[in-house]
C-alpha positions as CSV (number, residue, x, y, z in Angstrom):
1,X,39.0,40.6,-16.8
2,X,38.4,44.3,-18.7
3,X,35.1,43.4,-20.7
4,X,33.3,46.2,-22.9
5,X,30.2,46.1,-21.6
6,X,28.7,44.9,-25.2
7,X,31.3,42.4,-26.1
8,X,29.5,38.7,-25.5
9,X,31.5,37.2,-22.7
10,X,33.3,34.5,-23.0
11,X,33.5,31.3,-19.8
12,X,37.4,32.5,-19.6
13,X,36.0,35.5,-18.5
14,X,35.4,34.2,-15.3
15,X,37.4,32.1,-13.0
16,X,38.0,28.2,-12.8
17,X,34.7,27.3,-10.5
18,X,37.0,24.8,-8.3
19,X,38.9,27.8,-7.3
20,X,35.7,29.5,-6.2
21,X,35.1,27.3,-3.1
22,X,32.5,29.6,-1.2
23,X,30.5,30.1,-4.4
24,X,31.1,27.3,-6.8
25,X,27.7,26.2,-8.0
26,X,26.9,30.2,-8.3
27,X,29.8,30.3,-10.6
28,X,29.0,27.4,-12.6
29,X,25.6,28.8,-12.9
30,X,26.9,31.8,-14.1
31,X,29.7,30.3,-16.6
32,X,26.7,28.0,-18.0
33,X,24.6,30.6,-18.8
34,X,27.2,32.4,-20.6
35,X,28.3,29.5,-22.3
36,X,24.6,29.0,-23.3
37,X,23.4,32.4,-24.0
38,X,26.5,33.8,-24.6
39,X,25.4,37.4,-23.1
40,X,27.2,40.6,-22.7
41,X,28.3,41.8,-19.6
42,X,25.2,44.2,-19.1
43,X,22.6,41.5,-20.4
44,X,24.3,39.3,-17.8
45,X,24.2,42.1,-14.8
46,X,20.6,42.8,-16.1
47,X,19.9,39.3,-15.7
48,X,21.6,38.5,-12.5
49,X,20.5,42.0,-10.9
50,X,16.7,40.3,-10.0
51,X,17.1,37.4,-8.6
52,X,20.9,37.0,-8.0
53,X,21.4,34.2,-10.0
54,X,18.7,32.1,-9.1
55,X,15.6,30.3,-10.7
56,X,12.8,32.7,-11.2
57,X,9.0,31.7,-11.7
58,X,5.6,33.4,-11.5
59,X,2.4,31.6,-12.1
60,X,-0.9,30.3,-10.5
61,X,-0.2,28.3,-7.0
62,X,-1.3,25.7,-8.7
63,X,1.2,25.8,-11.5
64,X,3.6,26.7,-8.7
65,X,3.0,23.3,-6.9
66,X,3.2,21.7,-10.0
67,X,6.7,22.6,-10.6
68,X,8.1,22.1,-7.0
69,X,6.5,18.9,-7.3
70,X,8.1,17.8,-10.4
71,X,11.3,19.1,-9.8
72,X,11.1,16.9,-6.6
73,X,9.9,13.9,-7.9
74,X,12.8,14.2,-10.7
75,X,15.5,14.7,-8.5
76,X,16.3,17.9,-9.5
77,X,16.2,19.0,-6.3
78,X,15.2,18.0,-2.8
79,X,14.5,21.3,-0.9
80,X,13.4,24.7,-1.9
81,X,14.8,28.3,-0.8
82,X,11.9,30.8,-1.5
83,X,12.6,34.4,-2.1
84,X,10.0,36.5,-3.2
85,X,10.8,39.9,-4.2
86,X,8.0,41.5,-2.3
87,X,8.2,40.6,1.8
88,X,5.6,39.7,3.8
89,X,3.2,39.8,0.8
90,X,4.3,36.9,-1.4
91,X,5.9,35.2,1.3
92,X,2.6,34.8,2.6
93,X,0.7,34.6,-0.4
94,X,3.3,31.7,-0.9
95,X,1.9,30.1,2.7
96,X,-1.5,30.6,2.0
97,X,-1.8,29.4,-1.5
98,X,1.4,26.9,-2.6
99,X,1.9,24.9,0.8
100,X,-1.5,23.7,1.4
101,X,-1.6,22.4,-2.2
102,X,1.8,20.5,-1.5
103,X,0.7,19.2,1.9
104,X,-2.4,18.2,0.4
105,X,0.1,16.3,-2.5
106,X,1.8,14.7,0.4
107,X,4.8,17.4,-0.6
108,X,4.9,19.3,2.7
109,X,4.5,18.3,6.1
110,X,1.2,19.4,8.0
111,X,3.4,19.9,11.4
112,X,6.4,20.1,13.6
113,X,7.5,17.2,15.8
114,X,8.7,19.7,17.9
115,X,8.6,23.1,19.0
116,X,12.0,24.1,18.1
117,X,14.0,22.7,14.9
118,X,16.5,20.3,17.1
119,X,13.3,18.9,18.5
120,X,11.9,17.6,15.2
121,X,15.0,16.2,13.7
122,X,15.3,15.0,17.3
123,X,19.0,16.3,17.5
124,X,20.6,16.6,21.3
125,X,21.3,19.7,22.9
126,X,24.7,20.7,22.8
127,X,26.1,20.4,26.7
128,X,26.7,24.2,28.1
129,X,30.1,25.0,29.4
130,X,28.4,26.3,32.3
131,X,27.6,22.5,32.9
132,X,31.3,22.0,33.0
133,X,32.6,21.7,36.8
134,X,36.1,23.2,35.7
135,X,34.1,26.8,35.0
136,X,33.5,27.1,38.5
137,X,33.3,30.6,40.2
138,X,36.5,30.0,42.3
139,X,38.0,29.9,38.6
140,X,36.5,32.2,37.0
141,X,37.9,35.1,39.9
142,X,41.1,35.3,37.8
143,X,38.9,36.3,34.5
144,X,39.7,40.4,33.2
145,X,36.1,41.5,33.9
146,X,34.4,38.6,35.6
């Protein structure tokens, strides 16, 4: 895979993205945009360098909201990932601004059913092997360092 760095690439460039099992829809994103915009290798790193790879936006909350929103109700996606550059500021510029215009849309949810995530998708708590009778002390003598 020796590229000049100003020769556009080319999708054999990279590898098949079914071989690529921990990264495959990074990989198609990546071989798409080549095939698309047919970049060099620096225009691609330059690209790629910001945001890894993914979507980028800037705009008003409201125009924000608008896009979550439509993306949603598309089906282009169902669930968001929000990374802005700039932590704690944007993330909670993000809070303060974007969510209460999507709970108001009926986009968000106002609250929690629970304290803890396995509480509100009301998932059981996984049984401690403490619990277990045969981790009894009496077996447990025979443990290196118990």
């Amino acid at each position: 895979m020796a590229t000049a760095l100003g020769r556009p690439l080319v999708p054999e460039d990279f590898p098949d993205p079914g071989s690529v099992e921990a990264a495959r829809s990074r990989t198609e994103v990546i071989i798409n945009l080549v095939k698309r915009d047919k970049p060099t290798l620096r225009q691609l790193l330059g690209y790629l360098a910001g945001a890894r790879g993914h979507y980028v936006t800037a705009g008003t909350p409201e125009q924000i909201a608008d896009l979550i929103e439509d993306w949603f109700n598309d089906g282009a996606a169902d669930g968001f990932n929000v990374m802005p550059p700039l932590l704690p500021a944007q993330l909670d510029a993000f809070s303060a601004e974007v969510i209460p215009l999507l709970q108001r849309r009926g986009r968000f949810r106002p609250e929690y059913a629970g304290t803890m995530l396995r509480e509100h998708y009301r998932l059981p708590w996984p049984q401690s092997v403490f619990d277990d009778p045969a981790w009894t002390a009496e077996r447990l003598d025979g443990v290196a360092g118990v």
